[in-house]
N, C-alpha and C positions, 0 to 999 in steps of 0.2 A: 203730270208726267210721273210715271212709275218707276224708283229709283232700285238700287241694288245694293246692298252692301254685306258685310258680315260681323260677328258677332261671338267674342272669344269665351267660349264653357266650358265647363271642366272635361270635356270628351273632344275640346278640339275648336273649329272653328264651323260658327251655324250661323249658314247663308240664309237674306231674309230680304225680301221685295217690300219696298215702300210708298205711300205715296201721303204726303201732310197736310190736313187740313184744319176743322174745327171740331173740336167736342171729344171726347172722350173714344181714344181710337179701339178701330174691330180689329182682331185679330183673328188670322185664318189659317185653320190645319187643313191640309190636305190629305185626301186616300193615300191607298197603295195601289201601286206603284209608282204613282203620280212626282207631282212637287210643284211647288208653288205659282209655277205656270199655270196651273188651273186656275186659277183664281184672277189673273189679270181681266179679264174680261168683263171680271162681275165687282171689282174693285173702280173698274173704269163706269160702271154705274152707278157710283156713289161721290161723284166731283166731290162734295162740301165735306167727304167724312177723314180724317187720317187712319190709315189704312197698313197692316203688318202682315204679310204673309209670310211664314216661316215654312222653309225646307227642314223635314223633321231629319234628325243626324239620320247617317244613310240614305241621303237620297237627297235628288237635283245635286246642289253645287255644295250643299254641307257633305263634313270629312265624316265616314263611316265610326260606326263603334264597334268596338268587339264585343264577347260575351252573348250569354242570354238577359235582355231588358225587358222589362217588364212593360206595362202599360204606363204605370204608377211610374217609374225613370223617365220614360218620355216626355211625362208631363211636365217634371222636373227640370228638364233638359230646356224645357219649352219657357217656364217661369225664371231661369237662370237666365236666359237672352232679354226674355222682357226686363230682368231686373239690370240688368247690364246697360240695356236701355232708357232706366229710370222710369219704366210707366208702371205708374202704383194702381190704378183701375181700368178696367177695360172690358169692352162686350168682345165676347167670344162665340166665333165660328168653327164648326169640322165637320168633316164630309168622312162618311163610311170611317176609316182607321183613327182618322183626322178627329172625328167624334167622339169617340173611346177616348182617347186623348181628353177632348176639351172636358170630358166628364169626369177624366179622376183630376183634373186640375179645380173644377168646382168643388168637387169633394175635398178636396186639401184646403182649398181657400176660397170658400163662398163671397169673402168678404173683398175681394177681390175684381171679382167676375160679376158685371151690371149684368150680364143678360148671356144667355145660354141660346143660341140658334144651333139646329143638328140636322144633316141630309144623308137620310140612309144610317140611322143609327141600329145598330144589329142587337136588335130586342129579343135576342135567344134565348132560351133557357140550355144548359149544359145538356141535356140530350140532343138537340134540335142541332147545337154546335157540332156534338157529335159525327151526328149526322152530316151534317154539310162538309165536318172537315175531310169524309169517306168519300165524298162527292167534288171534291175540288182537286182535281186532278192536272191541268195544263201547267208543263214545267217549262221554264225557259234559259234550264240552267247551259251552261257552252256546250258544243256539241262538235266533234270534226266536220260532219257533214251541213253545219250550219241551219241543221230544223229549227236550230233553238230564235233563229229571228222570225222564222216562218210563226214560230209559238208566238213570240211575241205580238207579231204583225194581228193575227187572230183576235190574242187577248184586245188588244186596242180598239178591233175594230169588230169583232162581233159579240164579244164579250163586257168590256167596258160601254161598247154605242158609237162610236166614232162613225161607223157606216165608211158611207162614200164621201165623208170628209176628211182626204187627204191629206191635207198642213194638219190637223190634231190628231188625224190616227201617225201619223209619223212622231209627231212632238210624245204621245203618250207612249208610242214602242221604244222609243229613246230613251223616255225614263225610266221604263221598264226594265228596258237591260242593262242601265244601269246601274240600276237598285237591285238587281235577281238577288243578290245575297241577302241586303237586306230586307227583300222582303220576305222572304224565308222566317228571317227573326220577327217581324214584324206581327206575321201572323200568328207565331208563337204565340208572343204576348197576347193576342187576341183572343186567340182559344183560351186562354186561361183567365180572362177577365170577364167580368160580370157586368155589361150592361144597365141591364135588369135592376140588381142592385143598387146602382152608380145612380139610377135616373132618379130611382124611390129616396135617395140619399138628398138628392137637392135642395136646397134653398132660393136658387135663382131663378127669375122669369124665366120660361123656357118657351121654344117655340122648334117646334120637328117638321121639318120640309121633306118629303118625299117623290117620286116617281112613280106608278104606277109599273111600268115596266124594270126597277130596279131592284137589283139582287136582294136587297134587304125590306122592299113592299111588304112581303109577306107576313112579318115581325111587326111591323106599324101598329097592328091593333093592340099591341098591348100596354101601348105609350101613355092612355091614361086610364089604367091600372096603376099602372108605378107613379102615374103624378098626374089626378083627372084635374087637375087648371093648366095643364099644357096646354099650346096651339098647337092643333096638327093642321097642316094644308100641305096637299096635292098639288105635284109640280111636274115639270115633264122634265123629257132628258137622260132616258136610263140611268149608267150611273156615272155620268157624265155632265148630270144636272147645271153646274155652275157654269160651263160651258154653251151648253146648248138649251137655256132657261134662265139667264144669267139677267134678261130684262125683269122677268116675273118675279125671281129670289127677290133679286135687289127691292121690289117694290114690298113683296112683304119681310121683307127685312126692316124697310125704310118706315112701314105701317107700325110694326111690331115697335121697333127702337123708342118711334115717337110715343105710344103709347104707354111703353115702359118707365119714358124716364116724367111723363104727365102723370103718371099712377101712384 
């Protein structure tokens, strides 16, 4: 059973899904706009493991932050609940933003973090970013004539992949608007972090799950460049992966861990 509860940080209080088992538990960042809803399905394919999914502040049922955050605060934000927690190690997960995240968290404390899994991590170089940030244009900020749900309904469902699955294209337009603001800062942070950087930076097993059809494919091939004894493996799912691939992850998740902690 997947529990719920929260977690008092110096920005407030951060909402975090749980579920207890054995061994050294995962921990799971979510994209944007998302929140840790994403992750139950692929959490519920891991009965024997304990399991932490965190609502990054601003978003699901964690309290918003002000300011401009960096990536580098996030991560902080993130290891403040785990310590609050008391978990002194743990393998880490993050999906597209979620990822960024789990990477300046390894860069801060390697020693920390057993093992590094990442889906959709944005392998961009600063022009490339550029580029994309000139090309990402759907706003779903409020609007009198109410486009701004129709925006989001979109984003969910032809954009994120949702399609003609209705209960997730609804659950991820939900958290969509209810993160608009933060996501705005979110990707801030994003634009200005380095990937790239971050991956060449590590010390921990790694292992990069992708999509073929998702936003961030394109970026994959440079994942070992920055660190050639990664795993990369191809997964389906646009970029909605944990969701609609969540038997596949789970297995090489489940392959990867085992072999990590025999190594």
């Amino acid at each position: 059973m997947i529990k719920k509860a929260y977690a008092e940080i110096s920005k407030g209080q951060c909402h975090y899904r749980y579920k207890l088992g054995r061994g050294i538990p995962i921990i799971f960042l979510h994209q944007t706009p998302s929140s840790s809803l994403m992750y139950e399905k692929l959490i519920s394919e891991l009965p024997e493991s304990s399991c932490f999914a965190i609502d990054t502040p601003g978003f699901g049922m964690s309290d918003d932050i002000a300011g401009s955050p960096n990536i580098e605060d996030y991560g902080n934000y993130v290891l403040e609940v785990l310590d609050s927690l008391e978990i002194k190690e743990f393998h880490l997960m993050g999906h597209h933003s979620g990822a960024s995240i789990a990477l300046s968290i390894e860069n801060q404390c390697s020693d920390l973090v057993q093992s590094l899994t990442l889906i959709g991590v944005f392998l961009a170089t600063t022009e490339e970013k550029e580029t994309m940030k000139k090309q990402t244009g759907l706003d779903w900020s409020p609007r009198e004539d109410g486009k701004h749900l129709i925006n989001a309904w979109n984003l969910a469902g032809e954009i994120l992949g949702a399609g003609d699955d209705l209960d997730l294209r609804q659950r991820e337009t939900v958290d969509a608007i209810r993160a608009e603001e933060s996501a705005k800062q979110m990707h801030h942070a994003i634009w200005n972090f380095s990937e790239i950087d971050a991956l060449t930076k590590t010390n921990t097993p790694s292992l990069i799950l992708c999509s073929e059809d998702d936003v961030m494919y394109p970026f994959l091939n440079k994942a070992k460049d920055c660190k050639p004894e990664v795993i990369v493996e191809i997964i389906k799912g646009k970029n909605l992966e944990p969701d609609l691939d969540s038997e596949n992850i789970a297995s090489h998740l489940k392959e990867f861990l085992k072999n990590t902690q025999n190594g």
